[in-house]
N, C-alpha and C positions, 0 to 999 in steps of 0.2 A: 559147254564142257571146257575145263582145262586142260591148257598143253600137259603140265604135270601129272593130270590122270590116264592120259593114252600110256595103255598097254605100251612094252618094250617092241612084239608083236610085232603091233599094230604099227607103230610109229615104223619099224624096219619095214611094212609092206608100203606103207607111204615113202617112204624113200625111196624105194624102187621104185613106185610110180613116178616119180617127183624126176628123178634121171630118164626115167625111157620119154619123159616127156620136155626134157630138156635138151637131150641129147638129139632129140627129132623137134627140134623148136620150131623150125620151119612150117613143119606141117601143119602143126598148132595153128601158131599164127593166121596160117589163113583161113582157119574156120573163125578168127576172131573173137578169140577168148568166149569159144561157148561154154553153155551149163559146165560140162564135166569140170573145165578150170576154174572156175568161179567156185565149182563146188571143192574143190582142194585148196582154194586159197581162205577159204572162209573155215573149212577144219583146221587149218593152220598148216604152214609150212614146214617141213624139220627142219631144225636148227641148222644142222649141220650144212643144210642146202637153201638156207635161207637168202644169202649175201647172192648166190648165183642167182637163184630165180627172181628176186628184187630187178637184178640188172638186165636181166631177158622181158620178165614182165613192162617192169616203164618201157621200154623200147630203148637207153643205157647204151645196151651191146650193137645195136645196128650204127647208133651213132657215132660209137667210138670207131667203131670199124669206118666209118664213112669218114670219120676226121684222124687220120691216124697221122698221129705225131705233136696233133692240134695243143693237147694236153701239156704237155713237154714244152711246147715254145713257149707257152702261157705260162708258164711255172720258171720258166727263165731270165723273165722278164723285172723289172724292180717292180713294180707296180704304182698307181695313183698314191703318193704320200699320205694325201688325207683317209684314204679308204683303209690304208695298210695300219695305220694309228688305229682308226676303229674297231679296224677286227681285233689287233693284238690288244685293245682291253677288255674286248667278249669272251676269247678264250676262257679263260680263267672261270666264268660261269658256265660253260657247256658243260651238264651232267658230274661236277664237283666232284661227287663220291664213286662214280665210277674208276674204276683202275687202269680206264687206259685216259683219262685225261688229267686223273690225281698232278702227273707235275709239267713241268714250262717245257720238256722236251718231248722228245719221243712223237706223241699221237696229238699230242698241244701242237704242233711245229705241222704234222698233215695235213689236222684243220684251219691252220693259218694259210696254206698251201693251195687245198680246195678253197678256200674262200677266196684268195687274192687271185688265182684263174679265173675265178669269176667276173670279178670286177674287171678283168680284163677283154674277157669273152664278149661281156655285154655292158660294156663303158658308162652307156647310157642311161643305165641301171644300178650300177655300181653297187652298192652293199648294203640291206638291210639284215637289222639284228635277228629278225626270226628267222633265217637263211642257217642261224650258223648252228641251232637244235636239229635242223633237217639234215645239216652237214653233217654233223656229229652223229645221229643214230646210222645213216650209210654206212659213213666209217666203221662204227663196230659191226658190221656186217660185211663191208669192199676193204679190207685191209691196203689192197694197192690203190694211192689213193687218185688216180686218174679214174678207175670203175666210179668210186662215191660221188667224182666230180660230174662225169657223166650222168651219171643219176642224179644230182643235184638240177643239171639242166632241164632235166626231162620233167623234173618236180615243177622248177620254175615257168617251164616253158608248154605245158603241155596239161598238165594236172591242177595245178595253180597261177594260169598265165593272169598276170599284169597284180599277182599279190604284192608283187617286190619292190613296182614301180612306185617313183618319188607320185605321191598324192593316193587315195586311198578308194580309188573308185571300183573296181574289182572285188575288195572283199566287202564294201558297202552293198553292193548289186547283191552276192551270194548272201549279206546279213538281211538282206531283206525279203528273199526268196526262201530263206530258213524263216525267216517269222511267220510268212505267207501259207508252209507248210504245218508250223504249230497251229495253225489256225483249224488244221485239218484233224491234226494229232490229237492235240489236246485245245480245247476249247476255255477250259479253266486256266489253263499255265497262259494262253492267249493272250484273255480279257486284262489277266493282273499284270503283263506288262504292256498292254497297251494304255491301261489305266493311269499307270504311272510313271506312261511316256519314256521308257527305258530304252531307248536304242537300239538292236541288236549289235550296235559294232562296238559297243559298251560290255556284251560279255564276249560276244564269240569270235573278236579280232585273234586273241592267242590260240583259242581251238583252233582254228581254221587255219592260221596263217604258222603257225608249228607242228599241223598234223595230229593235233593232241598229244605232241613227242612230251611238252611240260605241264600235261593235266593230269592224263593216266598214267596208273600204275605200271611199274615197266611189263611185267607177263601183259597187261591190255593193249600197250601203245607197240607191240609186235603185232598180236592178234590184226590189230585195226590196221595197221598196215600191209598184213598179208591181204588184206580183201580191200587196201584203199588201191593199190597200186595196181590191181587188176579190175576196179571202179570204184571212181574218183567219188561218184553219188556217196557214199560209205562215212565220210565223215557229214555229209545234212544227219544221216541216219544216227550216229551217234551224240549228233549236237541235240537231236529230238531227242532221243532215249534219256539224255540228261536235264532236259529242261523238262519236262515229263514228270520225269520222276521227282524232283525238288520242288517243281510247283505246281502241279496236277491233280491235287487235291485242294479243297477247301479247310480243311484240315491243317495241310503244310502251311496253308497261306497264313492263317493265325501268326505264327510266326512273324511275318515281312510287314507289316504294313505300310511299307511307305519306299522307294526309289534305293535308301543307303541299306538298311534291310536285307531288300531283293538281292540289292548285288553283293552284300556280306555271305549270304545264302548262296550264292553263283561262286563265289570265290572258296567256297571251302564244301564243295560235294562231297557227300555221305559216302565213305568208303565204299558202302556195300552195292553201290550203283553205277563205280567205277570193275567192277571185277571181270575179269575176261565173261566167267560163266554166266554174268548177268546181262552182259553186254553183247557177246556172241550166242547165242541161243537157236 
């Protein structure tokens, strides 16, 4: 279902749930994100309480509380030259037509902000460009931008640990545990890229390592995130649903025959198999 079709209703008694169980997060927590939250995050979050529960969910809020001030010294500091160069010509591509990064100031300037904390945070690490999609969708949700930062860590370090690190072994390991499970899924979409030796980190580097922030549609890359951030398993599940659905038939495969094909195929998914409704079900 889509967020758009909940009732006004409906969507107010979700809210109310959404606060008596933020508001008692404690207690949550320790039963360990059972059924009932899983089942709210996968209806979807409301809007209005999305930016809070994101930061409660990762675990965000406990960490900021545990490093208070952390934020702040980070953000005061000039930062590595080389890294600060990097970010300030990424800017400019995070989410383009959106209205809070349309120009060089404003919400451009927080995501310069979160990002150069980071680099700071974790030196060692320093700054990769799929970092800064992750940064940007927090944002439009953590307005203050120490919550997005915090969230950003909990992404990097907890949800996608060692995506970011210089060399690419982390999301190799998960590209090849998602090929392992297409085997399971679909047996047809399987054969045709093992056929012709297509890598997984050939398509699913961007899924994976941007969260799907720059594949889907925006109503879907919220949805996936309501249920990625309260399990991380959530994006194998929609990397299957997509490889599935584009080459899961013998049918579809007419189309691809050969390696540049596949992956013209993989770079331009069929709208109707990106839709929140088809993809959350």
């Amino acid at each position: 279902s889509r967020a758009q079709d909940v009732p006004p209703a409906v969507l107010r008694q979700r809210e109310l749930k959404w606060l008596d169980m933020l508001n008692h997060w404690d207690r949550w927590i320790i039963k360990r994100f059972d059924k009932q939250v899983r089942l709210r995050c996968q209806k979807g979050i409301p809007p209005a309480l999305r930016g809070r529960a994101w930061l409660y969910l990762s675990g965000g809020k406990v960490k900021k509380e545990q490093n208070q001030g952390k934020f702040q010294e980070l953000d005061s500091q000039p930062g590595d030259p080389k890294w600060v160069d990097t970010i300030e010509k990424d800017l400019h591509r995070q989410f383009p037509f959106h209205e809070m990064f349309v120009s060089r100031g404003g919400h451009q300037r927080d995501l310069f902000r979160v990002l150069k904390a980071y680099t700071l945070y974790r030196p060692e690490e320093g700054y990769c460009q799929a970092q800064a999609p992750i940064a940007a969708v927090l944002l439009m949700h953590m307005p203050a931008e120490q919550d997005a930062f915090w969230g950003l860590v909990q992404i990097c370090e907890k949800y996608l640990p060692g995506y970011y690190s210089p060399g690419l072994e982390a999301i190799q390991l998960d590209g090849e545990i998602l090929f392992a499970l297409l085997r399971r899924v679909s047996a047809v979409a399987f054969r045709h890229l093992d056929k012709h030796k297509i890598d997984p980190i050939l398509y699913m580097t961007e899924w994976f390592m941007c969260a799907f922030s720059r594949t889907l549609p925006w109503s879907s890359v919220l949805r996936v995130w309501d249920m990625f951030l309260c399990d991380v398993k959530i994006i194998f599940r929609v990397g299957l649903v997509l490889l599935k659905s584009m080459l899961g038939t013998r049918e579809k495969l007419k189309a691809c025959q050969g390696q540049y094909e596949t992956m013209e195929l993989l770079r331009a998914i069929e709208s109707r198999y990106m839709q929140e409704g088809f993809l959350v079900r």
